[in-house]
C-alpha positions as a LaTeX table, in Angstrom:
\begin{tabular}{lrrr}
\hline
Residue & $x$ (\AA) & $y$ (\AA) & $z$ (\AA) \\
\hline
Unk1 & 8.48 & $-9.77$ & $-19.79$ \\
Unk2 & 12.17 & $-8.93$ & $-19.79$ \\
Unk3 & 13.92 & $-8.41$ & $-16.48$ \\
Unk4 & 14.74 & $-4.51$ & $-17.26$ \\
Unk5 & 10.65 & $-4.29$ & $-17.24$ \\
Unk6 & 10.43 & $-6.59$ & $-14.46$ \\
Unk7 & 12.57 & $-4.41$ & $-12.45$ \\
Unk8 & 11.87 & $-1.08$ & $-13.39$ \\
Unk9 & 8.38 & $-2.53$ & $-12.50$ \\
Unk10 & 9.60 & $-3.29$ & $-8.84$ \\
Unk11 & 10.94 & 0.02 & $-8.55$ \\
Unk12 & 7.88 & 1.50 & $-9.51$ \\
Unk13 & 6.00 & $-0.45$ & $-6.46$ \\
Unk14 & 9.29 & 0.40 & $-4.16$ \\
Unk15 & 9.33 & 4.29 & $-4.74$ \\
Unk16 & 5.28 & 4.22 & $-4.05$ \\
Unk17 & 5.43 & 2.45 & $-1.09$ \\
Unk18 & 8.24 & 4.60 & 0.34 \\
Unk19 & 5.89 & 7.45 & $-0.38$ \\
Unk20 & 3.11 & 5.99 & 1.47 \\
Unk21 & 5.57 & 5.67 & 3.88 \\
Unk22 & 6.62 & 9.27 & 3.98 \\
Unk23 & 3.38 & 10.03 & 4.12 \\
Unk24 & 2.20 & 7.88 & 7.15 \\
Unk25 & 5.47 & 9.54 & 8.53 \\
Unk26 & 4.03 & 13.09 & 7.90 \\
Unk27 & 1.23 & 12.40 & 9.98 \\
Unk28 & 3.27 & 11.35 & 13.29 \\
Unk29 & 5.43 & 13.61 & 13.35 \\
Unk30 & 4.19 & 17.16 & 12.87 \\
Unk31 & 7.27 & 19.24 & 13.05 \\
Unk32 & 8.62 & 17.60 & 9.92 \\
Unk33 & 5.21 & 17.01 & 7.87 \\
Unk34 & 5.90 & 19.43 & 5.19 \\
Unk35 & 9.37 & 17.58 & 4.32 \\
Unk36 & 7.68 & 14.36 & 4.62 \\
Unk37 & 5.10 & 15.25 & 2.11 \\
Unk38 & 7.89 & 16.79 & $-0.11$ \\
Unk39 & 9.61 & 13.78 & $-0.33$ \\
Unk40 & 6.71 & 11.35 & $-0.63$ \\
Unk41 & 6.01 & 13.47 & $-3.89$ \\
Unk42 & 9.16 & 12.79 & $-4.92$ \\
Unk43 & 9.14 & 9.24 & $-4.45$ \\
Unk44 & 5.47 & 9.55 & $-6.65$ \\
Unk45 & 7.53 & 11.46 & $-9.62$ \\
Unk46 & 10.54 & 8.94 & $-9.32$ \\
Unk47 & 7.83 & 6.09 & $-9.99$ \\
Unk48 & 6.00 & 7.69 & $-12.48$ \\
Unk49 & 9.39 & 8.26 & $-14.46$ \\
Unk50 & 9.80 & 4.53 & $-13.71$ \\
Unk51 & 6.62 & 4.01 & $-15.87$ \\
Unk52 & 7.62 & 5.96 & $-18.29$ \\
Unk53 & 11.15 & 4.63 & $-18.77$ \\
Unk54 & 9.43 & 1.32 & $-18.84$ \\
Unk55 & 7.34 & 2.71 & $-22.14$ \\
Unk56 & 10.68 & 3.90 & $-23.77$ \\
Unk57 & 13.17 & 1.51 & $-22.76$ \\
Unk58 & 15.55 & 3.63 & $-21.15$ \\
Unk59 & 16.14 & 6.23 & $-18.59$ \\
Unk60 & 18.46 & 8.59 & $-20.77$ \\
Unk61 & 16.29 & 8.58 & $-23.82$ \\
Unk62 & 14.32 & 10.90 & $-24.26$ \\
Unk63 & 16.00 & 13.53 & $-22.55$ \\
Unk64 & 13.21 & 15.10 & $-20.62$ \\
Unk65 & 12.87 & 11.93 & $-18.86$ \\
Unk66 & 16.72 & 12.03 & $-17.60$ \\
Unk67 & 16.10 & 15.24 & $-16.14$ \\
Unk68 & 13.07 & 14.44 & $-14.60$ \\
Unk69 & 14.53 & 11.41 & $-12.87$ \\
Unk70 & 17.99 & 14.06 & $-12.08$ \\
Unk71 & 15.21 & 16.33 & $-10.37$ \\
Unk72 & 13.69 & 13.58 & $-8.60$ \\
Unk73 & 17.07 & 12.48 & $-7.33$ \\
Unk74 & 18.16 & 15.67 & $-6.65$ \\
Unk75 & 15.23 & 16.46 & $-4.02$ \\
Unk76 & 15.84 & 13.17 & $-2.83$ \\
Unk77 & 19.26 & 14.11 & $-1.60$ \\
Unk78 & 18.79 & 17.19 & $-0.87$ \\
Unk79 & 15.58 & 15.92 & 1.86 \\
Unk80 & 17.96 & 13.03 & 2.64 \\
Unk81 & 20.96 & 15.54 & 4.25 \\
Unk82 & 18.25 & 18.00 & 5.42 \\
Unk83 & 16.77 & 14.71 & 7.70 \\
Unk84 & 20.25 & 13.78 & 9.11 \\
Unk85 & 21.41 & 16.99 & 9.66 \\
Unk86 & 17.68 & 17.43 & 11.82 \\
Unk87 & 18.17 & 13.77 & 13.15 \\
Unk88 & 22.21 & 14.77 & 14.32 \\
Unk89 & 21.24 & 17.94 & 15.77 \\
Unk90 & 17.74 & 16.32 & 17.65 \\
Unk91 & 20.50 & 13.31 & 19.38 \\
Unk92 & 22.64 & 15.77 & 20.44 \\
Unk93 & 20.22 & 17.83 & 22.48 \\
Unk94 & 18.33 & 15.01 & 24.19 \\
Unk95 & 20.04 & 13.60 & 27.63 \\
\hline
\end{tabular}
C-alpha cells in the first residue's frame, strides 16, 4: 500500500467519523438538527469520493469526481460560515 492510498484511506475514516459526529450533534441540539444532518451527509459524500479517488488514483481525474468533491467542499463551507455566524450571534446575546 502506497501512502496516497494510505491516506486517502485515513481521510475516508476522518470524514465518517466527523459525520457521526454531526450526527450525535443533531440529536443534542435541536434548533440546529437539520444543518447538522446536512453536513454529516456531506462529510458521507466527501468519504465516499475518498473511495473513489482511491480506485482512480486521483481526485481531478475523472472529472465528475472533482466536482463531486468541489460540491462536497462547497456545502462544507457554506455550513461552516452559516455555524459561526449562529455561534457569533448566540455569544453576543447571552449575559
Amino acid at each position: 500500500m502506497d501512502y496516497v492510498y494510505a491516506f486517502n484511506a485515513f481521510e475516508t475514516v476522518l470524514w465518517t467519523l466527523l459525520a457521526v459526529y454531526c450526527i450525535v450533534s443533531a440529536i443534542q441540539i435541536p434548533e440546529r438538527r437539520i444543518r447538522l444532518l446536512f453536513a454529516a451527509l456531506a462529510f458521507l459524500a466527501f468519504a465516499g469520493s475518498e473511495i473513489m479517488e482511491m480506485q482512480t488514483g486521483a481526485w481531478w481525474r475523472p472529472i465528475w469526481l472533482l466536482i463531486w468533491k468541489a460540491a462536497c467542499i462547497t456545502i462544507l463551507i457554506v455550513l461552516g460560515i452559516d455555524h459561526f455566524r449562529w455561534h457569533r450571534k448566540n455569544s453576543e446575546e447571552s449575559p
